[in-house]
C-alpha positions as CSV (number, residue, x, y, z in Angstrom):
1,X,9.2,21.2,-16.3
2,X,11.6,19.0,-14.8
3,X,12.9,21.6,-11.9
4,X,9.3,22.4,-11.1
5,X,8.6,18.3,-10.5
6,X,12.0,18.3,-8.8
7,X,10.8,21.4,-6.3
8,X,8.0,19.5,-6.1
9,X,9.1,16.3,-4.7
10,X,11.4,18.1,-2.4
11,X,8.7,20.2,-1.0
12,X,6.4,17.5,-0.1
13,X,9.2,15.5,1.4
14,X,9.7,18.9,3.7
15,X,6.1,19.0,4.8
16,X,5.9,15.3,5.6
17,X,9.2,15.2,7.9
18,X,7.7,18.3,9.4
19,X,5.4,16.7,11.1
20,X,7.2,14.5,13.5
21,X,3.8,13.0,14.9
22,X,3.0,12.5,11.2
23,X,5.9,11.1,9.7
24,X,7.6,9.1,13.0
25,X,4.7,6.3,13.3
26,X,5.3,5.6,9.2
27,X,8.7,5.4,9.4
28,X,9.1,3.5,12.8
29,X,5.9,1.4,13.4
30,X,6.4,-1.1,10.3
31,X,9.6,-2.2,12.0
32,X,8.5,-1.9,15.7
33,X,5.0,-4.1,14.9
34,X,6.9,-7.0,13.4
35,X,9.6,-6.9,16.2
36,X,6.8,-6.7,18.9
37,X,4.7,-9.4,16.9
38,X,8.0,-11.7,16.5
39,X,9.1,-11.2,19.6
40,X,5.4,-12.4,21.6
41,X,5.3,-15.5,19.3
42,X,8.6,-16.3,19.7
43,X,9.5,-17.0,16.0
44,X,12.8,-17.2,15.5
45,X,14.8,-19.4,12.7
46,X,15.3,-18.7,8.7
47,X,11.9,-20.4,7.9
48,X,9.5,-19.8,10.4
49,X,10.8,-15.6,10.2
50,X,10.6,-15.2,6.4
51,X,6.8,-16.7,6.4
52,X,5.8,-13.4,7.7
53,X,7.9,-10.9,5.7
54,X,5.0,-10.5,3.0
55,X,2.4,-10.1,4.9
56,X,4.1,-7.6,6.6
57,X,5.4,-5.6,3.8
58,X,1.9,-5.6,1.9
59,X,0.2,-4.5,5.1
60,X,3.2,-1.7,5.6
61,X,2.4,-0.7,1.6
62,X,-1.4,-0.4,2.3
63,X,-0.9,1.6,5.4
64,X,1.3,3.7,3.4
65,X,-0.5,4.7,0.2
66,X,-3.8,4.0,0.9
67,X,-4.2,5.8,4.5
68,X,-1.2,8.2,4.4
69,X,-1.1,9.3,0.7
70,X,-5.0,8.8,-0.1
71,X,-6.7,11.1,2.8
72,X,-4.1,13.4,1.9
73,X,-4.8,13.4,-1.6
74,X,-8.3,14.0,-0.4
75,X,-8.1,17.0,2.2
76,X,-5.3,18.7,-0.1
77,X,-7.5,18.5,-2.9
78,X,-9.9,19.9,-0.5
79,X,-8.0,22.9,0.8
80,X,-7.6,23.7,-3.2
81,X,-3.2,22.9,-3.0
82,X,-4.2,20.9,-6.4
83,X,-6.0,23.8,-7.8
84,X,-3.2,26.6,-6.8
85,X,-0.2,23.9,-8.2
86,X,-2.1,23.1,-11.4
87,X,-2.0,27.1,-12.1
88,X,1.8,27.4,-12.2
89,X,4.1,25.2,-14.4
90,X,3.1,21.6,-12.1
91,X,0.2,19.7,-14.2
92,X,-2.0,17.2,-12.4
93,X,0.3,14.3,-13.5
94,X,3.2,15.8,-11.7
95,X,1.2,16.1,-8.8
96,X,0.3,11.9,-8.6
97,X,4.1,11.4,-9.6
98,X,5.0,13.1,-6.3
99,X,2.7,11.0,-4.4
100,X,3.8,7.9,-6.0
101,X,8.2,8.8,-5.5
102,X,6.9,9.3,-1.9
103,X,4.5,6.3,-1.9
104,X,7.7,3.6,-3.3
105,X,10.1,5.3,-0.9
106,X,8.2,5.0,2.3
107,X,7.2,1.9,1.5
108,X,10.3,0.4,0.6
109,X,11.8,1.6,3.7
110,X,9.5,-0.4,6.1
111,X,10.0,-3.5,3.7
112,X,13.9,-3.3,4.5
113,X,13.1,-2.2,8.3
114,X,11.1,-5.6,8.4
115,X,14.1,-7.3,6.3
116,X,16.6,-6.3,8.5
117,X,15.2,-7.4,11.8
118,X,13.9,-10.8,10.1
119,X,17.6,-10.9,9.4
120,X,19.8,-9.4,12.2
121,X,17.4,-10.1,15.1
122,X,15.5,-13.1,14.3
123,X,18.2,-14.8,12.5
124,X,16.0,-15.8,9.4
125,X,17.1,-15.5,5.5
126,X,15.9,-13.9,2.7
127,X,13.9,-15.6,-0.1
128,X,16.5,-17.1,-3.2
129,X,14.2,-15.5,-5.2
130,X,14.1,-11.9,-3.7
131,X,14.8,-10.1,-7.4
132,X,11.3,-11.7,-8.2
133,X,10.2,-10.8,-5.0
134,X,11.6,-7.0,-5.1
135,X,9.8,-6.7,-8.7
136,X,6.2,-8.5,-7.2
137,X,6.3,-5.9,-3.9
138,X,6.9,-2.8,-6.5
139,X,3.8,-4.4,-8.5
140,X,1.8,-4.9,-5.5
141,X,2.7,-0.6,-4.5
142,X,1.6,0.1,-8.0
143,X,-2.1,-1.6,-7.6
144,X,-2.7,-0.4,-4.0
145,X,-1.3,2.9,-5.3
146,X,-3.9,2.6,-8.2
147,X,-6.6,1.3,-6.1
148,X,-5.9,4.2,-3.5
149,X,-6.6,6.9,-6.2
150,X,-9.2,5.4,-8.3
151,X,-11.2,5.3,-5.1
152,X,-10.3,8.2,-2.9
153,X,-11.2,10.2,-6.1
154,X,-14.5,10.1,-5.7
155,X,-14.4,11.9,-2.1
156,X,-14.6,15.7,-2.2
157,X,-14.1,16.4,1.9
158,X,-11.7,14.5,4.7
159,X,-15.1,14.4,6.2
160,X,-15.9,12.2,3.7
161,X,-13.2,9.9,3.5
162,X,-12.8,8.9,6.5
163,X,-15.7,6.8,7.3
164,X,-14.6,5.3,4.1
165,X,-10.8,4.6,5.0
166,X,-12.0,3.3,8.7
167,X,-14.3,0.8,6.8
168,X,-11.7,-0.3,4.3
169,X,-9.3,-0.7,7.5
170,X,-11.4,-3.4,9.2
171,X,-12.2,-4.9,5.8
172,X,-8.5,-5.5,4.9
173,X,-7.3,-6.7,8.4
174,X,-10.2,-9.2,9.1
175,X,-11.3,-10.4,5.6
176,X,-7.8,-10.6,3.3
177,X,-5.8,-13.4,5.7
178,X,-3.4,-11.3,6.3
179,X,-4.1,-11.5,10.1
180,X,-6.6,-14.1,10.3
181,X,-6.4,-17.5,8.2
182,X,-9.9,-17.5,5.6
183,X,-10.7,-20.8,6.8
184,X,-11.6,-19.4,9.8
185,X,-14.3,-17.5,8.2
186,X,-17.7,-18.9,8.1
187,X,-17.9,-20.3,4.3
188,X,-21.0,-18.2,3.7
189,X,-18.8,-15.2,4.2
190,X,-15.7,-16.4,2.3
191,X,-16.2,-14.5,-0.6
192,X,-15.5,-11.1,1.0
193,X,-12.3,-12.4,1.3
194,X,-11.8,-13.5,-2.3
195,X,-12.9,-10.3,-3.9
196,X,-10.8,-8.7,-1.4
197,X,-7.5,-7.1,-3.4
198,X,-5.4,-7.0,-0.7
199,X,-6.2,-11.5,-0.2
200,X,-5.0,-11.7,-3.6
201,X,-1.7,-9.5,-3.3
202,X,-0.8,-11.4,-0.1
203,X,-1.3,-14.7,-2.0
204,X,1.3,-13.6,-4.6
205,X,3.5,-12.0,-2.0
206,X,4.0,-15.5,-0.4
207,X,4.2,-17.5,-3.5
208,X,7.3,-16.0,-5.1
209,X,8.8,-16.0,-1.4
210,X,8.4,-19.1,-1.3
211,X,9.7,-19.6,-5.1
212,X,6.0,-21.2,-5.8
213,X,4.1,-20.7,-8.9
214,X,1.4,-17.8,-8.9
215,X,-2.4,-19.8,-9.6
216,X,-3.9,-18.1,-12.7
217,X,-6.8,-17.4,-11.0
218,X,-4.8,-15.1,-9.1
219,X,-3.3,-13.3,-12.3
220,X,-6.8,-12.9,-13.8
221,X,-8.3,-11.3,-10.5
222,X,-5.4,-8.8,-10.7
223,X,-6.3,-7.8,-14.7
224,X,-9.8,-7.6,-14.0
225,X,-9.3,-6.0,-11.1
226,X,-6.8,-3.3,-12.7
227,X,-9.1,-3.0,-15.4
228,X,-12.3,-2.0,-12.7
229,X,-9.6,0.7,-11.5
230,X,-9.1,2.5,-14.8
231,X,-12.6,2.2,-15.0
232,X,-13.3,3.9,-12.1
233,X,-11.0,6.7,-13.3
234,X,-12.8,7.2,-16.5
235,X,-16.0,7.0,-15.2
236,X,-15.0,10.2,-12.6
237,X,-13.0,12.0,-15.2
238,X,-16.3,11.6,-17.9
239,X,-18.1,12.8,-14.9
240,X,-16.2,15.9,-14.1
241,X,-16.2,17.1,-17.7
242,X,-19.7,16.9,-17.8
């Protein structure tokens, strides 16, 4: 069982490097944006560079596993991979491992891309608190991770999906504050921003960067909202037996 999820994982690293067009922009961009982004702003200095490294690295993680890893969840569930793997010795559990190892990997390497620029290029410093923050960014990939499947799951076609993933796109850039500060949103329209997820993750990003305490509000949005997940997973699964 264990060699077949080993083959596994090295297969689907083998198809995703062999797309160079595929892979390249995931591996590069992340580190390339915040340079670019640094660079017209002209930030520079340990406490003005590390202000941005969150934001960053959540945007990198939702790139990553929630455009990357969930439409190809979809269309390879479309093309029946799952269907053909699930007949040999790989179960279904194996098969959302793989995407996971490959979901933490990529996204850790655009967080130390981003980490080493901030650092080497920009002269800034990490956090004091960087263990907590290393623990709160694999906690952060585990809910985007979650929120990536328990929604994608529900799409049968790429045609599908990506209507969906263009609209979640816009939502998350314009209505999180991860580019744009919420109090430059009309206040009638606030609330898309705090039911957002991704608002919430960059809230508690920045917090233990910044060595501040987490708002409970914050922790109970992140239970209820990991709750709704699982929810959504039973819900499909009750579904499908049916």
């Amino acid at each position: 069982m264990i060699t077949s999820l080993n083959r596994l994982i090295k297969y689907d690293f083998i198809v995703f490097f062999r797309e160079p067009f595929f892979a390249l922009p995931i591996l590069v961009l992340p580190g390339l944006f915040y340079y670019i982004f640094m660079s017209i702003y002209g930030i520079e200095g340990t406490e003005s560079v590390g202000q941005y490294i969150p934001t960053y690295g959540l945007l990198i993680c939702f790139l990553i596993l929630f455009f990357n890893i969930g439409v190809q969840y979809v269309t390879e569930k479309e093309r029946g991979i799952h269907k053909r793997l699930t007949l040999s010795s790989i179960t279904t559990f194996h098969i959302i491992l793989t995407y996971i190892i490959r979901g933490v990997v990529l996204s850790l390497v655009g967080l130390t891309e981003i980490l080493f620029i901030a650092v080497f290029v920009f002269k800034g410093q990490l956090t004091d608190h960087f263990i907590l923050f290393f623990l709160s960014f694999l906690f952060v990939i585990a809910v985007t991770f979650l929120f990536s499947l328990s929604t994608h799951n529900f799409f049968k076609t790429s045609n599908q999906v990506y209507p969906y993933t263009i609209i979640m796109f816009q939502y998350v850039l314009f209505a999180s504050g991860l580019m744009f500060p919420v109090e430059s949103i009309p206040d009638a329209f606030q609330f898309i921003v705090y039911i957002n997820p991704f608002y919430h993750m960059n809230i508690l990003l920045i917090a233990v960067w910044n060595g501040l305490q987490v708002e409970w509000n914050h922790i109970v949005y992140f239970a209820i909202f990991i709750l709704f997940c699982f929810g959504l997973l039973f819900f499909k699964n009750r579904r499908r037996e049916k």
